[in-house]
Every structure is written in C-alpha cells, then in structure tokens.
VEXZA-278664 format. One record per residue (C-alpha): x, y, z. Coordinates in nm, 2 decimals, padded with zeros to 4 digits. Example, Ala and Ser with C-alpha at 12.3 -4.5 7.8 and 13.67 -1.06 7.14 Angstrom:
BEGIN
      x      y      z
  01.23 -00.45  00.78
  01.37 -00.11  00.71
//
This chain:
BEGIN
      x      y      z
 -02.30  03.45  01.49
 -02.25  03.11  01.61
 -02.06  02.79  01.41
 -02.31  02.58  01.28
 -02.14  02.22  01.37
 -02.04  01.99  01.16
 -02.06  01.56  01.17
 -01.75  01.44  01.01
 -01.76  01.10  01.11
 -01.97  00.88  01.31
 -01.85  00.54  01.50
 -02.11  00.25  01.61
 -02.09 -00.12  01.72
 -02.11 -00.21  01.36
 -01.74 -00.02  01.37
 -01.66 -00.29  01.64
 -01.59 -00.66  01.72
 -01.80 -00.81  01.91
 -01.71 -01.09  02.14
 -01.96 -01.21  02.40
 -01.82 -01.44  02.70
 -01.88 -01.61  03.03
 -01.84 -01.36  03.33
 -01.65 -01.47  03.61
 -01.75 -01.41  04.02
 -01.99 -01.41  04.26
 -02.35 -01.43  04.06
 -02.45 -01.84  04.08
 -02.50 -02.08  03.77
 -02.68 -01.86  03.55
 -02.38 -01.61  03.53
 -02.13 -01.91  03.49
 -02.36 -02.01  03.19
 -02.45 -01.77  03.03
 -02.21 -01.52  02.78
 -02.37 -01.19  02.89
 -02.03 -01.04  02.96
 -01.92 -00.83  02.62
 -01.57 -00.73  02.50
 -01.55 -00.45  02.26
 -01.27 -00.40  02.02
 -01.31 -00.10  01.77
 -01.08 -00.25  01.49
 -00.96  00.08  01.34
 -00.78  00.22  01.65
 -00.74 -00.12  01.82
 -00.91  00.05  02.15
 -01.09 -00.27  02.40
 -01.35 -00.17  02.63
 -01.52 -00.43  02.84
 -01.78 -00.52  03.07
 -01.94 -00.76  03.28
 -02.08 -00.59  03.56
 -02.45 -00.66  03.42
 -02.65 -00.98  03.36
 -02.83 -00.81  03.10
 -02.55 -00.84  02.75
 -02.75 -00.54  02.57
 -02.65 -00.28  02.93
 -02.31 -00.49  02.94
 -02.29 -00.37  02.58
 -02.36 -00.05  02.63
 -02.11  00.00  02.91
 -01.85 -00.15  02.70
 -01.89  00.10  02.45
 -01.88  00.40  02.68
 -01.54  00.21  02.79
 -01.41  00.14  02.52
 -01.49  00.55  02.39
 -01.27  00.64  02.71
 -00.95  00.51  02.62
 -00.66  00.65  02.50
 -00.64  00.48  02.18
 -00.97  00.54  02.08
 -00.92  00.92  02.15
 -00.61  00.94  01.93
 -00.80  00.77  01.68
 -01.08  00.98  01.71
 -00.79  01.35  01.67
 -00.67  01.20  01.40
 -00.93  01.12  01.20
 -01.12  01.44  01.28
 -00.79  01.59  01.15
 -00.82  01.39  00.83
 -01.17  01.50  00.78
 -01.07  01.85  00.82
 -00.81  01.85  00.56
 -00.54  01.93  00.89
 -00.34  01.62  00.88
 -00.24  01.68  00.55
 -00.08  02.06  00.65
  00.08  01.83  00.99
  00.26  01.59  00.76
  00.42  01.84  00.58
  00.52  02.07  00.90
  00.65  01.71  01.06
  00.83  01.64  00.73
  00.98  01.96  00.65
  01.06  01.97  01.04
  01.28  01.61  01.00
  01.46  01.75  00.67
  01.60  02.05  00.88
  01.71  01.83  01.21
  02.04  01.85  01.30
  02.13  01.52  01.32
  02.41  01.46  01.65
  02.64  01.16  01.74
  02.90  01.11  01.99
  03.26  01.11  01.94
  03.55  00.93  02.13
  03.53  01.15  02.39
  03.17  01.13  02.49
  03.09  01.51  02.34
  02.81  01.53  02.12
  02.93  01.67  01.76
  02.68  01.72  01.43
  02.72  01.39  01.19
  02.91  01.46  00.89
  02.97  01.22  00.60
  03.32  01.12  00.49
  03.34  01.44  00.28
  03.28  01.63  00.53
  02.89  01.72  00.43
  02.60  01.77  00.75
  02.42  01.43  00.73
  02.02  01.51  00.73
  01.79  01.29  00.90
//
C-alpha cells in the first residue's frame, strides 16, 4: 500500500522580500531604466536568489525564486523545518543534548599531550 503524502508547509513570495532594481549590461536605455531585475530574500532562512537575465520582472521573478529554492540555506531551512513539522527535531535535540552531557571534555598540558579536564578537586569537568 503506498504513503499517502503529506503538505507540512508551503513557502511563497509572500514568505519573501522583494526588492526590484536596475539591471546592469548590455540591453540599451530601457534596461538602464527600468527595475525589472528582482532580488529575493526568503527572510526565515536568510537564503537570496536573484535574477536579471529577463526584461520581463514577473520571468525575472520567477527565476529568482527557483534560485533562491536552490541554495544551501534555503535547503537547511527547508530539513529543518520539515523536521519540526514532523515532531523529529524535538527527539534530535535531546540525542544532541544528552550527546554534549556525556563528551569527554580534553585540554592540553605542559607538555603538549592531551589529558581529560578535571576540576581542582579532581572531578571530570562535563561540557
């Protein structure tokens, strides 16, 4: 039987800042006047995508988007909050934090050989 799949989120350009400008190059005076070049900046993962490759803002746009999508900080965003959804970052947090409790926190001595911190009574010091 297959997985019937799920929409946990959905992200659009009202997610985004828009901010039109003036592209640059080769195109004559109506590309030097006009702001059909479009940066996007999707404000929760801070993730820019840009074009200007168009004259037309609305395909500019689009592409800006499908830019902007491809970055790295957009797709960490996007894990993260699909673990969120999901109830999984919840279970991570408390793997990551049980993990730091147990480290074994090192330091180096005089002589350049790492040795496990101890306190001045002599205790393990826990990150």
């Amino acid at each position: 039987m297959e997985k019937k799949k799920q929409k946990l989120f959905s992200v659009t350009l009202k997610d985004c800042e828009v901010q039109p400008y003036k592209g640059s190059g080769a195109g004559g005076q109506k590309r030097n006047k006009t702001s059909s070049a479009i940066r996007l900046v999707h404000t929760a993962s801070g993730a820019v995508g840009q074009c200007e490759n168009f004259r037309e803002q609305s395909k500019n746009k689009a592409e800006a988007f499908k830019r902007m999508a491809a970055t790295k900080e957009f797709k960490t965003w996007i894990h993260i909050e699909s673990c969120r959804a999901t109830g999984e970052l919840h279970k991570i947090e408390q793997e990551v934090e049980k993990a730091v409790k147990e480290a074994k926190v090192e330091i180096k001595d005089d002589n350049g050989k790492w040795v496990e911190w101890r306190d001045k009574d002599g205790n393990r010091v826990k990150a």
